[in-house]
C-alpha positions in Angstrom: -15.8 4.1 -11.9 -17.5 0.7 -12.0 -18.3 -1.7 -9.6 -15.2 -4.2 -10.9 -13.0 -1.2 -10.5 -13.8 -0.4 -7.0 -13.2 -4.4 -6.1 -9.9 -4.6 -7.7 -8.8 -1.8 -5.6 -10.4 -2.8 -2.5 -8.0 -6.3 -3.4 -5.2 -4.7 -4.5 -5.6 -2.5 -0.7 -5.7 -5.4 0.9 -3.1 -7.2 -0.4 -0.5 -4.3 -0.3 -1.9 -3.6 3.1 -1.6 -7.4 4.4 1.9 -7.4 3.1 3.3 -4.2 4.7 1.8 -5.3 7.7 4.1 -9.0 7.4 7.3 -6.7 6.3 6.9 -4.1 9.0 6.4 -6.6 12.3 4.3 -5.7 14.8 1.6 -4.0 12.8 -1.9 -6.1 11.8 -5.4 -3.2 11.4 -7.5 -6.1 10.5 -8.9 -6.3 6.9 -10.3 -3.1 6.7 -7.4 -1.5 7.8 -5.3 -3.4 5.4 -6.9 -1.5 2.8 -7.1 1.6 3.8 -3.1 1.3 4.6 -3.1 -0.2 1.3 -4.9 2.2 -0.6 -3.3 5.1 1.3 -0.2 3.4 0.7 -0.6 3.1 -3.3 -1.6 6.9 -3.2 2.3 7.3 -1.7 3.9 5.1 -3.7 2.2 6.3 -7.1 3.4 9.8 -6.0 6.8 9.0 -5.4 8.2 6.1 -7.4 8.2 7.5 -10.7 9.7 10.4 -9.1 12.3 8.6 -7.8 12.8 7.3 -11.4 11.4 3.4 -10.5 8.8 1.8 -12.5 7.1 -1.4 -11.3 5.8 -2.4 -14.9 2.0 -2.2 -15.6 -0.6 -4.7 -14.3 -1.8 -6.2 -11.2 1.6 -7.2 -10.1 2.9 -3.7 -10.6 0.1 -2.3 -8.9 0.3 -4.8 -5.8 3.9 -4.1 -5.7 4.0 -0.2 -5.7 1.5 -0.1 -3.3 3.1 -2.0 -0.9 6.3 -0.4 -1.3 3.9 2.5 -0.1 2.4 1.3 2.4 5.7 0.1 4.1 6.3 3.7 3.6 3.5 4.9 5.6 3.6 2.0 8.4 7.4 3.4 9.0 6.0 7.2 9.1 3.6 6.0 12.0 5.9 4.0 13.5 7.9 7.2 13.7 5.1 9.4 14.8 4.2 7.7 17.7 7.8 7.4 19.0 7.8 10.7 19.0 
């Protein structure tokens, strides 16, 4: 993996991460916990999306979007977690 590669998914992190975070209120880690939430969260929704039978398309967009659908995921599993 090459240094461009690791940027674009430390942005990608952060963005998915940043927007799970505005969609699921109450929940800000600060940039570096935007990514890992975001990274973590693209790891979930890779796994399950096209398992589900849903394709985001290929791309940045695509990426951005599937891993914040996964991250949302994630936030509402810890959310859950610590309620209980």
């Amino acid at each position: 993996m090459g240094l461009d590669s690791l940027i674009i998914i430390l942005i990608i992190g952060a963005v998915a991460g940043w927007l799970a975070g505005l969609i699921v209120k109450g929940y800000g880690f600060g940039l570096i916990g935007n990514i890992v939430v975001g990274i973590v969260g693209a790891v979930i929704g890779g796994y399950l999306l096209p398992r589900a039978g849903l394709s985001m398309g290929g791309g940045l967009p695509g990426a951005i979007i599937s891993a914040t659908i996964g991250a949302v995921i994630l936030l509402f599993l810890i959310r859950l977690i610590k309620r209980a």
